[in-house]
MOPAC internal coordinates of N, CA, C and O (Angstrom, degrees):
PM7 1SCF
backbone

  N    0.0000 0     0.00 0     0.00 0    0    0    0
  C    1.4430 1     0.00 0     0.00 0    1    0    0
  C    1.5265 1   109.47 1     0.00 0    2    1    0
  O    1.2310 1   126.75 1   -47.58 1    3    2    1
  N    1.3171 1   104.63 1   132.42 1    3    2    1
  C    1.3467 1   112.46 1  -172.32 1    5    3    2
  C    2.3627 1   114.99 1   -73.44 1    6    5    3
  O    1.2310 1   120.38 1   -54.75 1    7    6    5
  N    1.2794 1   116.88 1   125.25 1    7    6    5
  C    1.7099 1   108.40 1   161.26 1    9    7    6
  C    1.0192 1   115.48 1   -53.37 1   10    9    7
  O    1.2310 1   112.42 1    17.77 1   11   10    9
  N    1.3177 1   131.91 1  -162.23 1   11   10    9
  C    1.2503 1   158.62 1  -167.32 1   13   11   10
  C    1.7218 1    87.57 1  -133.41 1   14   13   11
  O    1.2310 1   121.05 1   -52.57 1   15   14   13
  N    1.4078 1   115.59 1   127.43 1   15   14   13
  C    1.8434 1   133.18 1  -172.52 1   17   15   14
  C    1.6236 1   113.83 1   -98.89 1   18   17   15
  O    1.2310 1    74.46 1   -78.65 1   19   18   17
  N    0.9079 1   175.48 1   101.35 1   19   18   17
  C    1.3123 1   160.65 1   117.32 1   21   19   18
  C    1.4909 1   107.37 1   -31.08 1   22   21   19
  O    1.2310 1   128.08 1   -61.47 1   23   22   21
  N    1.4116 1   102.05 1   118.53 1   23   22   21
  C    1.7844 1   133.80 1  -176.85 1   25   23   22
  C    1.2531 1    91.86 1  -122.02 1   26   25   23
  O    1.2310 1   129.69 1   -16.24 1   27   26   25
  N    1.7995 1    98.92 1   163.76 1   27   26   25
  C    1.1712 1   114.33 1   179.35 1   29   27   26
  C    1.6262 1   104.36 1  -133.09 1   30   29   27
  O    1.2310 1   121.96 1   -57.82 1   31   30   29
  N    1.5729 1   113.86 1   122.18 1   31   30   29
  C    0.9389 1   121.77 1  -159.57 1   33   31   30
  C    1.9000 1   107.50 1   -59.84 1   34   33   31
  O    1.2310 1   111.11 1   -30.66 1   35   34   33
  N    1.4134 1   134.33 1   149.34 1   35   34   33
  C    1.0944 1   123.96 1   170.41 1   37   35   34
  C    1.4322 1   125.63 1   -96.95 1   38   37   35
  O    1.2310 1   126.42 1   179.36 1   39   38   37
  N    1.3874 1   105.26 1    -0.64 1   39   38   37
  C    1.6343 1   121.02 1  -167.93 1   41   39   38
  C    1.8224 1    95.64 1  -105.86 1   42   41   39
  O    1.2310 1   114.97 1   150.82 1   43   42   41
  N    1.4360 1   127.14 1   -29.18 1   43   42   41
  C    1.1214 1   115.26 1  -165.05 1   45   43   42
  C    1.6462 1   101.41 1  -118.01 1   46   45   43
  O    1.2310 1   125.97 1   131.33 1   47   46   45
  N    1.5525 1   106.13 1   -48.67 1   47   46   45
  C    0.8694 1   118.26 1   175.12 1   49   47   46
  C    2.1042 1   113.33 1   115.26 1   50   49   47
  O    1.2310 1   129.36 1  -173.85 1   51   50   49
  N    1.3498 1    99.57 1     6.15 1   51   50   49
  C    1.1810 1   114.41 1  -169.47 1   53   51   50
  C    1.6496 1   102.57 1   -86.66 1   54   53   51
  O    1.2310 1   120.00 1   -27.34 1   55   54   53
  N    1.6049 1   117.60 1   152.66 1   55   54   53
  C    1.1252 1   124.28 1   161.53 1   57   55   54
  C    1.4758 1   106.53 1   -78.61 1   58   57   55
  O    1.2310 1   126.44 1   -48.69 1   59   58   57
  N    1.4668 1   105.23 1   131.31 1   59   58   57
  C    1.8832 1   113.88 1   168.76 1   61   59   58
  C    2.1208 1   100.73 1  -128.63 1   62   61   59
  O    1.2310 1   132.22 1    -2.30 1   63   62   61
  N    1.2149 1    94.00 1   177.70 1   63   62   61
  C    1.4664 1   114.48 1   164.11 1   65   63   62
  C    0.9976 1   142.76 1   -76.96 1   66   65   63
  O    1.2310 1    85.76 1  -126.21 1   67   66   65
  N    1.1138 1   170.73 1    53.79 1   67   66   65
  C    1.2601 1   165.42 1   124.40 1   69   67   66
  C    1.8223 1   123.35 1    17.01 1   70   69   67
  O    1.2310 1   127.74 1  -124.16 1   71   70   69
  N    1.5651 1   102.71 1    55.84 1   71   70   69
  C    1.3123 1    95.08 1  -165.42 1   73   71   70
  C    1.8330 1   121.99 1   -62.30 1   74   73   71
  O    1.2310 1   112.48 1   -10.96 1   75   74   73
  N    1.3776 1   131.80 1   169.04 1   75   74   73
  C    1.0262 1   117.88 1   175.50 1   77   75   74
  C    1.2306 1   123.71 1   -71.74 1   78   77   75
  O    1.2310 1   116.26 1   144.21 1   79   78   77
  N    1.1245 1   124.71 1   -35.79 1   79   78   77
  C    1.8319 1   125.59 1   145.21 1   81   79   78
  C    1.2906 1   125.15 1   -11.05 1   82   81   79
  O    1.2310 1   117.46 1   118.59 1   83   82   81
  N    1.4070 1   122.44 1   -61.41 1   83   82   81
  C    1.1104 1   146.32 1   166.81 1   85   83   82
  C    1.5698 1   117.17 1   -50.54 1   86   85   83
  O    1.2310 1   125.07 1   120.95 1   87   86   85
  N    1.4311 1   107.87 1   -59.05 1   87   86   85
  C    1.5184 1   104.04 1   164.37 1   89   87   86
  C    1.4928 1   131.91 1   -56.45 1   90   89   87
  O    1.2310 1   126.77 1   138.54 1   91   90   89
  N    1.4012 1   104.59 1   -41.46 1   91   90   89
  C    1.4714 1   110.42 1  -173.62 1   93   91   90
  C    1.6814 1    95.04 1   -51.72 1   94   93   91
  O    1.2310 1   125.78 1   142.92 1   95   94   93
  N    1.6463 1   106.49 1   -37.08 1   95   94   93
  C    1.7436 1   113.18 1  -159.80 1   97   95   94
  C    1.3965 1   101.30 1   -63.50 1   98   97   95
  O    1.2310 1   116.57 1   131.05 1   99   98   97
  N    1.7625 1   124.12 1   -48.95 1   99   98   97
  C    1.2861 1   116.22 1   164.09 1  101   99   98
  C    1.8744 1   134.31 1   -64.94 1  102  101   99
  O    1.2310 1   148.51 1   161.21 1  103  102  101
  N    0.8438 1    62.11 1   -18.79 1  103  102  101
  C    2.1455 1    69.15 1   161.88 1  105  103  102
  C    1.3373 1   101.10 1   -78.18 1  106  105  103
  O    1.2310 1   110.61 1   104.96 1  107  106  105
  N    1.4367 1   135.27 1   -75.04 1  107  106  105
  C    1.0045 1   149.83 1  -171.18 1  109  107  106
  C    1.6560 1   111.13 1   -23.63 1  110  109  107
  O    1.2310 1   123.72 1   115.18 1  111  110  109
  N    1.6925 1   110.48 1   -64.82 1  111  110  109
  C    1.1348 1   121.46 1   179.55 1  113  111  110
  C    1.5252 1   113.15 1   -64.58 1  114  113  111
  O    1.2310 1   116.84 1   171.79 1  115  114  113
  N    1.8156 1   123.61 1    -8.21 1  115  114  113
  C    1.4137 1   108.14 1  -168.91 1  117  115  114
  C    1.4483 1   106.07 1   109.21 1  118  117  115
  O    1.2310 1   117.15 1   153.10 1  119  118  117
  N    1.5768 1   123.04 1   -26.90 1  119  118  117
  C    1.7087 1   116.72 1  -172.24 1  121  119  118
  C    1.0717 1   103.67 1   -82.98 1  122  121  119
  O    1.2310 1   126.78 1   -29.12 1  123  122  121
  N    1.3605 1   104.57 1   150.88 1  123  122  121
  C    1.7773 1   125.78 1  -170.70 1  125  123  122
  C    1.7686 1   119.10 1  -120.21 1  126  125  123
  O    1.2310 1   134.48 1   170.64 1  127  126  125
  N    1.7078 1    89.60 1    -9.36 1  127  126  125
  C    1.4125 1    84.69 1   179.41 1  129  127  126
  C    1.2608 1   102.49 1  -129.69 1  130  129  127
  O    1.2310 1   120.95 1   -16.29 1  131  130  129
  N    1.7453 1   115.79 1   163.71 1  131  130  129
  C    1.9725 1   114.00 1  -163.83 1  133  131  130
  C    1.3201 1    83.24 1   -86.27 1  134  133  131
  O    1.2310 1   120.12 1    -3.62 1  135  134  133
  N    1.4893 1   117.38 1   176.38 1  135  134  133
  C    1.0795 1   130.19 1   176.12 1  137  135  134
  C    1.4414 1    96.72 1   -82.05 1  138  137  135
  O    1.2310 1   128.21 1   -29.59 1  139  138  137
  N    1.7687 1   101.79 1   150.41 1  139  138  137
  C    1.4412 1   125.05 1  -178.77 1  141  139  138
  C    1.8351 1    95.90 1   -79.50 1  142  141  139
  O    1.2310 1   112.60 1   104.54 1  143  142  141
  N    1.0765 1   131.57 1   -75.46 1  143  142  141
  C    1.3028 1   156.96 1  -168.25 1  145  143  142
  C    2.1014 1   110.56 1   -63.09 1  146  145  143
  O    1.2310 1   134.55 1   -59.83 1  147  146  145
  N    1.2208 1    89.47 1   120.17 1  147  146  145
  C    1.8429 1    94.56 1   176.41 1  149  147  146
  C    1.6312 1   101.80 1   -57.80 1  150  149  147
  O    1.2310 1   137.07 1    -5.76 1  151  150  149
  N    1.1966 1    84.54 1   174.24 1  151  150  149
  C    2.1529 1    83.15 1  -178.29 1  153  151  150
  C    1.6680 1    91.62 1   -79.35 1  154  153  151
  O    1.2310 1   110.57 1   146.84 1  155  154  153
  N    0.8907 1   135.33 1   -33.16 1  155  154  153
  C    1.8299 1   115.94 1  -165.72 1  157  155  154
  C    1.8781 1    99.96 1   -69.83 1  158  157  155
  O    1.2310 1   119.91 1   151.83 1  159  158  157
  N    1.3335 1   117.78 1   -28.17 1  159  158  157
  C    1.2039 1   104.38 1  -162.60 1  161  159  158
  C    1.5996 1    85.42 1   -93.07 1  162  161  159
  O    1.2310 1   115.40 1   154.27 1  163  162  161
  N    1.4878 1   126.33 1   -25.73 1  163  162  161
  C    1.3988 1   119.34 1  -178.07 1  165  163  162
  C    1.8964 1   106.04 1   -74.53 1  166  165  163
  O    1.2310 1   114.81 1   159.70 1  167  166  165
  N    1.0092 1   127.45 1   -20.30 1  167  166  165
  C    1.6605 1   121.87 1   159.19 1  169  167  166
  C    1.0623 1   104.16 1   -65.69 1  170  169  167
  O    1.2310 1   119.59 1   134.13 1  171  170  169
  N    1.5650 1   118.39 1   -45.87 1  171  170  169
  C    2.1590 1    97.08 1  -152.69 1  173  171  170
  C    1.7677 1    89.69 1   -81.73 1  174  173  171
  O    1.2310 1   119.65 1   143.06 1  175  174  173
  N    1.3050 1   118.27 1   -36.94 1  175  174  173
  C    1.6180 1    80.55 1  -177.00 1  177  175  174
  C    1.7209 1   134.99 1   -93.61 1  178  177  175
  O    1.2310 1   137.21 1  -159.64 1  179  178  177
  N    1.9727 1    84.26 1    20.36 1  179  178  177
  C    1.3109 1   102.24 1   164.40 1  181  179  178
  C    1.7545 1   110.98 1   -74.52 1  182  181  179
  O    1.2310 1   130.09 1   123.27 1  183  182  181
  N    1.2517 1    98.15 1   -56.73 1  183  182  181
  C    1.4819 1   115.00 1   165.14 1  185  183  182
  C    1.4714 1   111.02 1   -30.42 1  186  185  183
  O    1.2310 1   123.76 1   132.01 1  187  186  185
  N    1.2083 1   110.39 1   -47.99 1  187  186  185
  C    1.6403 1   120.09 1  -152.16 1  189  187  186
  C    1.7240 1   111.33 1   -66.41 1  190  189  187
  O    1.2310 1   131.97 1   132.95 1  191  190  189
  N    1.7162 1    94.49 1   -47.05 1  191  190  189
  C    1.4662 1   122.32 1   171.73 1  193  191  190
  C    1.4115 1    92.49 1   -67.27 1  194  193  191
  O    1.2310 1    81.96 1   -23.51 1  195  194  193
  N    1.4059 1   172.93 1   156.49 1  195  194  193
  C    1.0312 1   153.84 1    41.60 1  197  195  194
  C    1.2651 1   102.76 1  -150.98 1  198  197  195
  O    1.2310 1   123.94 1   161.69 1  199  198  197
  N    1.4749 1   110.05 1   -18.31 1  199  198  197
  C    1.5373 1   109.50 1   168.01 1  201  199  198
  C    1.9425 1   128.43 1   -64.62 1  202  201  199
  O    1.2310 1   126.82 1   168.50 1  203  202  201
  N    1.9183 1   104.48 1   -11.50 1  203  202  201
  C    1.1332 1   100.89 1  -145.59 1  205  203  202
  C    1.9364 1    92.96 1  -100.74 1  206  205  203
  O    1.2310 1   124.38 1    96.35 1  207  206  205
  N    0.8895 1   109.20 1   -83.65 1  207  206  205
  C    2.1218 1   112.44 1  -174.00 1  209  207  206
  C    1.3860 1   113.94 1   -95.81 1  210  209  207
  O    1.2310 1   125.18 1   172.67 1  211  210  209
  N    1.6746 1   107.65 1    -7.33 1  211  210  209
  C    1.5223 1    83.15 1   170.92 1  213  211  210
  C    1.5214 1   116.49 1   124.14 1  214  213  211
  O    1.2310 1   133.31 1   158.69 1  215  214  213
  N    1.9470 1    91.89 1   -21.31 1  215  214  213
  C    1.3833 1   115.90 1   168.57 1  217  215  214
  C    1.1426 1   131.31 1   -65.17 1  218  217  215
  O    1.2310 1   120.48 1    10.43 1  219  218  217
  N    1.3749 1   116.68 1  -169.57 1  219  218  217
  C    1.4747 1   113.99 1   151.17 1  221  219  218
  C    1.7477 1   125.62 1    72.68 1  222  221  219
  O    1.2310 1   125.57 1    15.01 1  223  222  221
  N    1.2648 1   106.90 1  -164.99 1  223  222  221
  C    1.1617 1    75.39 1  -175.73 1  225  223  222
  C    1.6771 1   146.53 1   -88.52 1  226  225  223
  O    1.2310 1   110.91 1   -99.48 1  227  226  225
  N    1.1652 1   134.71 1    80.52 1  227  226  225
  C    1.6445 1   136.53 1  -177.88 1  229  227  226
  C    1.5484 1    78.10 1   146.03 1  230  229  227
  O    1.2310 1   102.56 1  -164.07 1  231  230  229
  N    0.7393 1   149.56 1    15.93 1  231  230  229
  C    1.5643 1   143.29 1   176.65 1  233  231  230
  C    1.8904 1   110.30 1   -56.83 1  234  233  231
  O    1.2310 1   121.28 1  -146.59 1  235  234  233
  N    1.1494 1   115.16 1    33.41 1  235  234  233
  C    1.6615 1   102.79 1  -178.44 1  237  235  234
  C    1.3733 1    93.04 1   110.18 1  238  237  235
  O    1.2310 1   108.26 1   144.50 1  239  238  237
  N    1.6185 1   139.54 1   -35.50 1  239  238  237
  C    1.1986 1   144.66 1  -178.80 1  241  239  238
  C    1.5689 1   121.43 1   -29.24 1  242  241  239
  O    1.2310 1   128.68 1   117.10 1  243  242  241
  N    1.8522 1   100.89 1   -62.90 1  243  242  241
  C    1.3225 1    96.29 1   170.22 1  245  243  242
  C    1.7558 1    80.01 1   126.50 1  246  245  243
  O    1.2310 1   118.22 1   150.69 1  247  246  245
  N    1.4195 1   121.00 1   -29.31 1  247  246  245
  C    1.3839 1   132.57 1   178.60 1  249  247  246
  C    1.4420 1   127.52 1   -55.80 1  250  249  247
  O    1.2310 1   120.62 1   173.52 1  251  250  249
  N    1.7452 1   116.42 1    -6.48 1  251  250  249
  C    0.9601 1   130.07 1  -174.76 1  253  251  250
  C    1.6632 1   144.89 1   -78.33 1  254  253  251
  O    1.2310 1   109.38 1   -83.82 1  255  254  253
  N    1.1296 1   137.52 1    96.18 1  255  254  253
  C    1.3443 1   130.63 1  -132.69 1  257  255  254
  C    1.2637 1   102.35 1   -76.58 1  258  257  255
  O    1.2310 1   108.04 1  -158.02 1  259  258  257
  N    1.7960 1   139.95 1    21.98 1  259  258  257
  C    1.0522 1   139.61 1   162.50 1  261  259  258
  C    1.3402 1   122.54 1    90.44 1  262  261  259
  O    1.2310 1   120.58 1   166.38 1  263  262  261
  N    1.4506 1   116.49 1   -13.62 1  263  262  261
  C    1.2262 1   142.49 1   156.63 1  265  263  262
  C    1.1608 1   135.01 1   -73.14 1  266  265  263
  O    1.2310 1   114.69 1   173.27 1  267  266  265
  N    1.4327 1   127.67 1    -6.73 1  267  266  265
  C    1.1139 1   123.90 1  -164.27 1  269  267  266
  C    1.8772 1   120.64 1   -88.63 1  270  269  267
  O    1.2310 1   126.62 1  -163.21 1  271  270  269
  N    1.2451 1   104.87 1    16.79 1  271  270  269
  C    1.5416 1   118.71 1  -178.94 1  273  271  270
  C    1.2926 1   108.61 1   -98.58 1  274  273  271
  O    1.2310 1   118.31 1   143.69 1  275  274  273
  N    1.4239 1   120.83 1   -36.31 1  275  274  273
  C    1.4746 1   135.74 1  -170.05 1  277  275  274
  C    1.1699 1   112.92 1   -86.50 1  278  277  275
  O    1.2310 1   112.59 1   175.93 1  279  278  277
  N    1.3062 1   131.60 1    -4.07 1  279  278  277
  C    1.2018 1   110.80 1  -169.82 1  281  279  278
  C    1.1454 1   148.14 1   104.34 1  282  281  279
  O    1.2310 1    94.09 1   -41.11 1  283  282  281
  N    1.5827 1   162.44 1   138.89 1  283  282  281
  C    1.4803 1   137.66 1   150.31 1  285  283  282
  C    1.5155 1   120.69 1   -23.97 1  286  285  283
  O    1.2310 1   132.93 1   -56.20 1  287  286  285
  N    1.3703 1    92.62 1   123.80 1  287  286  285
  C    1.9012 1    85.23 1   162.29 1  289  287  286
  C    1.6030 1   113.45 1   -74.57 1  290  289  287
  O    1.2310 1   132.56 1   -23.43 1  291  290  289
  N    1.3529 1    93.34 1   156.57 1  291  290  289
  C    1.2798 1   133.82 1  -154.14 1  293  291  290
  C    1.9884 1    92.91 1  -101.10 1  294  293  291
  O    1.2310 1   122.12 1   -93.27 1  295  294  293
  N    1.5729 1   113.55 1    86.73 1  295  294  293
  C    1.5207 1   100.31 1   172.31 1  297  295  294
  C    1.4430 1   101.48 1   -92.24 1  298  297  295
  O    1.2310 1   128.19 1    -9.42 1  299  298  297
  N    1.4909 1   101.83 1   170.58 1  299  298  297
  C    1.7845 1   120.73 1   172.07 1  301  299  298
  C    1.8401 1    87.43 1  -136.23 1  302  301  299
  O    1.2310 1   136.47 1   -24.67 1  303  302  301
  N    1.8245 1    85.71 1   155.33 1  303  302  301
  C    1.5078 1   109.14 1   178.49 1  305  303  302
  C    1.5618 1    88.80 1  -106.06 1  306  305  303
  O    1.2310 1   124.98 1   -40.55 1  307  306  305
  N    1.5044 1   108.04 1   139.45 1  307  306  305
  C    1.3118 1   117.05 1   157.10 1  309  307  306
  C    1.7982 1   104.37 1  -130.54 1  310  309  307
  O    1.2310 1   135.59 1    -3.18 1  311  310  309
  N    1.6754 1    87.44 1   176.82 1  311  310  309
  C    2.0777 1    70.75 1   168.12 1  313  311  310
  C    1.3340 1   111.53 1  -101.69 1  314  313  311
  O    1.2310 1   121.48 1     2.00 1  315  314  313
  N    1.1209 1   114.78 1  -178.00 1  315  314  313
  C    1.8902 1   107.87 1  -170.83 1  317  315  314
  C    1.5098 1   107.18 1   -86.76 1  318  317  315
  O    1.2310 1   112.57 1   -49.22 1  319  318  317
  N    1.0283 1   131.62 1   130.78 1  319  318  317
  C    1.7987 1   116.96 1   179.02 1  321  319  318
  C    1.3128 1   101.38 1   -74.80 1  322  321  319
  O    1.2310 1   103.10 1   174.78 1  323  322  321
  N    1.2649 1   148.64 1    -5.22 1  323  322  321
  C    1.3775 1   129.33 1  -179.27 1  325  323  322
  C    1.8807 1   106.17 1  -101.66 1  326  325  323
  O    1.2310 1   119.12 1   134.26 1  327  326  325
  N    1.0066 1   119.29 1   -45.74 1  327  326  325
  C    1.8797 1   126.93 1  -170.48 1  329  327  326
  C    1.5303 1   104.79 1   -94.79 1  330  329  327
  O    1.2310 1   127.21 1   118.72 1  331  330  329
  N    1.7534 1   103.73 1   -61.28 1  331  330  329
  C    2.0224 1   110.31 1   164.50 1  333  331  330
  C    1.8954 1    82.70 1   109.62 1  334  333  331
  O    1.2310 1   123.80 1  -129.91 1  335  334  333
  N    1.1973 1   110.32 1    50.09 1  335  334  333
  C    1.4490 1   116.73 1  -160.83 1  337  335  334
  C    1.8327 1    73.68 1  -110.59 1  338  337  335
  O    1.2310 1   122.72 1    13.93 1  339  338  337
  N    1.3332 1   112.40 1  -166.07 1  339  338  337
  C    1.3483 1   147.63 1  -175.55 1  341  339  338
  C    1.5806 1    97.96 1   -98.89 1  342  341  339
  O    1.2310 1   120.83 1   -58.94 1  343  342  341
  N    1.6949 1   116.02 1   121.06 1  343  342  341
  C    1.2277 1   108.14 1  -176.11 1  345  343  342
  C    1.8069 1    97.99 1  -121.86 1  346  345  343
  O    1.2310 1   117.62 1   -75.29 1  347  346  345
  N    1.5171 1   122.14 1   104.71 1  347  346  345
  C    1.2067 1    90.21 1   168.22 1  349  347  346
  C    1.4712 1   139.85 1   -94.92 1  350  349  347
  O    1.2310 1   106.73 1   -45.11 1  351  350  349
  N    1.3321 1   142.29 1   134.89 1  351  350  349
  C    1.6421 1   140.62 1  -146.72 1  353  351  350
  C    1.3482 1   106.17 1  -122.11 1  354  353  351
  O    1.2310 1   112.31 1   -49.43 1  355  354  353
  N    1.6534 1   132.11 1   130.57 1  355  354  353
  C    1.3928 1   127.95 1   143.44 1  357  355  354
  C    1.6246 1   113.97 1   -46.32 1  358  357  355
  O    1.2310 1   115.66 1   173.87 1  359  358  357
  N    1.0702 1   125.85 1    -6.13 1  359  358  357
  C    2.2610 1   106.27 1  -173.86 1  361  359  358
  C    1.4701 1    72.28 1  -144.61 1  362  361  359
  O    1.2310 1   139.82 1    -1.08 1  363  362  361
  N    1.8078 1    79.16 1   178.92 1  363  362  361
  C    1.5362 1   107.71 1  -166.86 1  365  363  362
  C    1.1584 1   113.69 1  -109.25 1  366  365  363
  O    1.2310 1   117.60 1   -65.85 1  367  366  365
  N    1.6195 1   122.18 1   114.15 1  367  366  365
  C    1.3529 1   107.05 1  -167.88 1  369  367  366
  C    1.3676 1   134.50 1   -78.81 1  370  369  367
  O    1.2310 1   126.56 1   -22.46 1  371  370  369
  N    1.2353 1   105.00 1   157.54 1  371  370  369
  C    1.9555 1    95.80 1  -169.18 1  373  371  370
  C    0.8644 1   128.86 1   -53.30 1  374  373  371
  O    1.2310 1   127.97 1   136.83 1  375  374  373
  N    1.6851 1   102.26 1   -43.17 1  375  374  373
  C    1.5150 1   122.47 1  -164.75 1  377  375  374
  C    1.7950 1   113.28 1   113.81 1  378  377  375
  O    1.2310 1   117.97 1   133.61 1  379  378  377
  N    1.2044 1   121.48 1   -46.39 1  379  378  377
  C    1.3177 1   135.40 1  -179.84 1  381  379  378
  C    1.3548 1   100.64 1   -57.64 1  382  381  379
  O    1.2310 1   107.21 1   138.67 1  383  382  381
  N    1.3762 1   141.44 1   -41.33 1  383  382  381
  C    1.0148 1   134.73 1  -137.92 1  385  383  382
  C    1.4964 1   112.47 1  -137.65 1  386  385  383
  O    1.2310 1   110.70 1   -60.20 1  387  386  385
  N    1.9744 1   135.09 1   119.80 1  387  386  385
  C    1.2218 1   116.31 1  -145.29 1  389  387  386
  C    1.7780 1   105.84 1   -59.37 1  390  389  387
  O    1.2310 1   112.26 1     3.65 1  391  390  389
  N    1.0887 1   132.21 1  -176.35 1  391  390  389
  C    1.3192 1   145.12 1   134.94 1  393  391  390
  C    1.7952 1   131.04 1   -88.03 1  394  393  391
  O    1.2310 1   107.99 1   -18.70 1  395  394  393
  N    1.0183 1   140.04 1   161.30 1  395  394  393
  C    1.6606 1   130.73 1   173.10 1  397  395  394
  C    1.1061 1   120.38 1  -151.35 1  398  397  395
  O    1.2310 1   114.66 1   -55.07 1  399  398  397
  N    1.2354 1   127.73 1   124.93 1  399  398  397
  C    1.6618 1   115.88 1  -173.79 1  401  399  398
  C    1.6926 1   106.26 1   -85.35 1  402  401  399
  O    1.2310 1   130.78 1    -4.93 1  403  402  401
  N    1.3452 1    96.80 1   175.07 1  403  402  401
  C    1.2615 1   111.22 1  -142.89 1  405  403  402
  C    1.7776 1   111.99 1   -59.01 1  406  405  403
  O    1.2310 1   126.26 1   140.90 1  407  406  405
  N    1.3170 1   105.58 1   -39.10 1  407  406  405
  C    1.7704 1   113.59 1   154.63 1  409  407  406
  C    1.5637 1   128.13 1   -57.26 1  410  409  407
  O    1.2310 1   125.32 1   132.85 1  411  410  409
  N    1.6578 1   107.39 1   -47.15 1  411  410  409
  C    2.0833 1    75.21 1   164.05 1  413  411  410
  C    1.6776 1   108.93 1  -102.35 1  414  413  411
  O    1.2310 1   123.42 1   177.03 1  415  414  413
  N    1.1631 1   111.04 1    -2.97 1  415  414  413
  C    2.2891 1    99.41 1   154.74 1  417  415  414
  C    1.7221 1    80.47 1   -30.27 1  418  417  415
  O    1.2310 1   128.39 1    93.83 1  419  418  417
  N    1.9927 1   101.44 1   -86.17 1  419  418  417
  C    1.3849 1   105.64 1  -152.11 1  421  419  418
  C    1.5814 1   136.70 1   -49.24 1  422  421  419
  O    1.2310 1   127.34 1   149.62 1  423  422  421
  N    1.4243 1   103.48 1   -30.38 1  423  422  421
  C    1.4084 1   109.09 1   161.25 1  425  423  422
  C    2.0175 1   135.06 1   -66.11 1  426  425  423
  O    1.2310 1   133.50 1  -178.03 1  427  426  425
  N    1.1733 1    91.52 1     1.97 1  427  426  425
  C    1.3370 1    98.01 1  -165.25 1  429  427  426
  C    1.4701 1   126.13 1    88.22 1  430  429  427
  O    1.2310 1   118.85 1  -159.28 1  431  430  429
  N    1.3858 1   119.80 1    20.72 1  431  430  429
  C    1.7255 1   106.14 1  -170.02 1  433  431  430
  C    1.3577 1   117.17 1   -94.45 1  434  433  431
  O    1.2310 1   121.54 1  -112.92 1  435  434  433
  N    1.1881 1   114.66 1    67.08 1  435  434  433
  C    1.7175 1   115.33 1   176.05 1  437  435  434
  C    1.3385 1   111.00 1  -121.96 1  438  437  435
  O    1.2310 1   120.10 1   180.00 1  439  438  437

């Protein structure tokens, strides 16, 4: 079973996550190597490519994950209510309601 990785981005230079979720997802597809690039620098030069002739990727293709108008998502760190690990989240949590990082989401701990 795969951890959760701390990389260091090469485009920004920032430490990000590498959750195990994420890995299983690159195994899955066949990839062998973690990503070089944090996700904010991996949107903008997703962004960057699709902004320019039309190419690339979602360019008119049909390939486009529907997102590509909005922007990078926007994560927040919370702590996990079940371990108290580093949880990272697309929304902002209320507070009312626990949070879980991405290992007990997957294990079932709610």
């Amino acid at each position: 079973m795969s951890v959760d990785q701390t990389l260091r981005c090469r485009e920004c230079g920032v430490d990000f996550i590498w959750t195990a979720g994420e890995q299983e997802f690159y195994q899955s597809r066949g990839l062998t190597n973690p990503p070089s690039r944090c996700p904010s620098c991996r949107a903008a030069r997703k962004a960057a490519m699709n902004g320019g002739s039309g190419g690339g990727y979602g360019g008119g293709g049909g390939y486009s994950s529907g997102r590509s108008d909005r922007g990078p998502r926007e994560m927040h760190e919370v702590t996990c209510a079940s371990c108290g690990g580093v949880a990272r989240v697309p929304f902002v949590p209320r507070g009312d309601r626990p949070v879980y990082c991405s290992d007990c989401f997957r294990a079932g701990v709610r």
